[in-house]
C-alpha positions as CSV (number, residue, x, y, z in Angstrom):
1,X,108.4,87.1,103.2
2,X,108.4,87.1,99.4
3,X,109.3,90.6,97.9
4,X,106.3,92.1,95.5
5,X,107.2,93.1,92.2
6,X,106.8,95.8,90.6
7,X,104.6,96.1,87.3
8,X,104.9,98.5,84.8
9,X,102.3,99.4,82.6
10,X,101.7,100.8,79.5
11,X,98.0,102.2,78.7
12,X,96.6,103.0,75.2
13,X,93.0,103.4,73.7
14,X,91.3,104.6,70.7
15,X,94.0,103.5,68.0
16,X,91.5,103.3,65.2
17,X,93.6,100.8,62.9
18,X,97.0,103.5,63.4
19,X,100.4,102.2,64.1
20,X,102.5,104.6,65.7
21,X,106.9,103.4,66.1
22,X,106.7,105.5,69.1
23,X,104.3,102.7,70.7
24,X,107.2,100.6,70.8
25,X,109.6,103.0,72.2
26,X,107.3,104.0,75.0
27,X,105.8,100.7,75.6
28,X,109.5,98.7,75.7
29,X,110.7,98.9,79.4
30,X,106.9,98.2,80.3
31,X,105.9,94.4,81.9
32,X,102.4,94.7,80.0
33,X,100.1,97.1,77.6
34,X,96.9,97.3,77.7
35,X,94.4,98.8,75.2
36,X,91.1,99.9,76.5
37,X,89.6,99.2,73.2
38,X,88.6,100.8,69.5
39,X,92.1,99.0,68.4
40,X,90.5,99.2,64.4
41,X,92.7,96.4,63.4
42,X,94.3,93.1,64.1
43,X,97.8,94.4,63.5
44,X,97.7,97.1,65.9
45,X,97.7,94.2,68.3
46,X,99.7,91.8,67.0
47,X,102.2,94.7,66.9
48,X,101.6,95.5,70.4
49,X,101.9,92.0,71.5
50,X,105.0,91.4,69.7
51,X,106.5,94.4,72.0
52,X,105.4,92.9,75.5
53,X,102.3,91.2,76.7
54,X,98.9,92.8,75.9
55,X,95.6,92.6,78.0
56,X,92.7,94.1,76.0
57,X,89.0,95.1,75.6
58,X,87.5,95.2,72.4
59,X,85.4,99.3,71.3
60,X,82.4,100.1,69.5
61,X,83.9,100.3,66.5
62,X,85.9,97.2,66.5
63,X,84.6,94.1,64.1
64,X,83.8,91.0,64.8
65,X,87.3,89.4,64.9
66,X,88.1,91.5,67.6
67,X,85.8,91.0,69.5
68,X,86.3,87.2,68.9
69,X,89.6,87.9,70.3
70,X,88.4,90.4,73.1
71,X,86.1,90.6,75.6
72,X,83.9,93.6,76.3
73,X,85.2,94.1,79.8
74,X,88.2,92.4,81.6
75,X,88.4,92.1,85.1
76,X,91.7,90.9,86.8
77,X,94.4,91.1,89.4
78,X,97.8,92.7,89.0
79,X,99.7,92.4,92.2
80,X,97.3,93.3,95.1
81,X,95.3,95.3,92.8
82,X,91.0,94.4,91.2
83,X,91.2,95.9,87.3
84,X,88.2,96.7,85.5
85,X,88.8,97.2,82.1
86,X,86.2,98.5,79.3
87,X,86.0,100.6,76.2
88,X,82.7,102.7,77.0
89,X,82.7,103.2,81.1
90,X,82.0,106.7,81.5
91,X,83.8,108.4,84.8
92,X,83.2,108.9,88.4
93,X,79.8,110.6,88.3
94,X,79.0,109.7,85.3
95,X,79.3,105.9,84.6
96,X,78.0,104.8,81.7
97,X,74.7,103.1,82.5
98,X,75.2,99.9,81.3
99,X,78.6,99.3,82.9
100,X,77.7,100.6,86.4
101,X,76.0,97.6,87.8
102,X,79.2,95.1,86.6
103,X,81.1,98.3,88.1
104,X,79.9,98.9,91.8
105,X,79.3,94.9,92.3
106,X,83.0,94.6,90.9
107,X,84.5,97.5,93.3
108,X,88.1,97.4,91.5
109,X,91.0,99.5,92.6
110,X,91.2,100.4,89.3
111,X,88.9,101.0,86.6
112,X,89.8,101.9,82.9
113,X,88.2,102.7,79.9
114,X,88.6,104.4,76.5
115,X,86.2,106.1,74.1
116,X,85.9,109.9,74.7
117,X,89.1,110.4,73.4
118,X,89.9,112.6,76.4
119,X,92.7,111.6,79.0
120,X,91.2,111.6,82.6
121,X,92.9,110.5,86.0
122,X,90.2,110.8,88.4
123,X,89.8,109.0,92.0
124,X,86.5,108.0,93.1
125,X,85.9,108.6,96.5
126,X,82.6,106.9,97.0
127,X,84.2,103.2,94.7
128,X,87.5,103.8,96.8
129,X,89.0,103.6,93.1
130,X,91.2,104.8,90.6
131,X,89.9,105.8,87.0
132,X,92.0,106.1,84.5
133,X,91.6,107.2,80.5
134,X,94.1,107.4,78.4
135,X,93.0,109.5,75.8
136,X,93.0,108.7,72.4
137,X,96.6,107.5,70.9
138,X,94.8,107.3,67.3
139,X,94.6,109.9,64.8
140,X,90.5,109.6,64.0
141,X,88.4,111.7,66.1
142,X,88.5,115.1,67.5
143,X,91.3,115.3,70.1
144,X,93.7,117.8,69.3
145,X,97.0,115.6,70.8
146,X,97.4,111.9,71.0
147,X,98.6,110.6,74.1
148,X,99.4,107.1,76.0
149,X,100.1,106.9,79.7
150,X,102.4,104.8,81.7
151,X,102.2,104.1,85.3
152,X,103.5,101.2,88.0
153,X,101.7,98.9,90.3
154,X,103.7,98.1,93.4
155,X,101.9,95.9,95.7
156,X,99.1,97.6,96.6
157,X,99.7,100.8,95.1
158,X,99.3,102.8,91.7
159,X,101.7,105.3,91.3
160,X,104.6,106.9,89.3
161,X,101.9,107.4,86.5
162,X,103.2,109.1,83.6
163,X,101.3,110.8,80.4
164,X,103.1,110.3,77.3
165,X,102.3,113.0,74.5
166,X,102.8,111.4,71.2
167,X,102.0,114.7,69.2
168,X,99.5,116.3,67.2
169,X,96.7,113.9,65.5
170,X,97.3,115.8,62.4
């Protein structure tokens, strides 16, 4: 029997165009990053891909070379695990409308999204899935800390997650 390996990932959102050093210190022992959208700028990403490999979404206030880059939502497999990434998606009783279709017909382990600017880990009992928001790691918008968050997939398992406080937005 082959052995699974392990993933490590690293999970932003909500950059608004800022570049942050601590990205890459954070991000370095991870297999992947993935931003859950608003990125505000082609050289956050370029930056992010040049640390490891990036999986993205592009957010509402991204232009249109993002979003020529990145799709609105991105659904894949990491290890044993159905992601469902987007930008706007809302949280377990309160998906946004316009996702929640693509989102109970999907029924990923995980789901992930951005935009509120406020980090929330939350399981969804009735989805049999793991949500997951990052928070904002920008410095535009109303959040008073800027955080990331780090977490493994091991075979069929999420765990080990970590959230990373990057400081003040101020």
């Amino acid at each position: 029997m082959d052995a699974v390996e392990l993933k490590k990932i690293g999970l932003l959102s909500d950059t608004h165009g800022y570049w942050d050093e601590k990205y890459v210190t954070y991000f370095a022992p991870c297999d992947e990053i993935w931003h859950a959208g608003d990125i505000g700028s082609a050289e956050v990403v370029d930056k992010l891909a040049s640390v490891r490999p990036l999986r993205a979404v592009y957010g509402n206030i991204d232009g249109h070379l993002l979003r020529q880059r990145f799709p609105k939502t991105l659904h894949f497999n990491i290890e044993e695990i159905n992601v469902m990434m987007t930008h706007i998606g809302g949280y377990p009783g309160r998906y946004e409308p316009t996702i929640r279709k693509e989102l109970y017909d999907a029924r990923p382990q995980l789901f992930v999204c951005g935009h509120s600017h406020i980090l929330k880990v939350m399981y969804d009992k009735n989805l049999e899935c793991l949500h997951i928001n990052p928070g904002s790691a920008g410095k535009y918008g109303f959040h008073a800390v800027r955080t990331l968050i780090r977490f493994v997939i091991d075979g069929k398992e999420i765990k080990d997650l970590e959230v990373i406080e990057l400081g003040d937005r101020y």
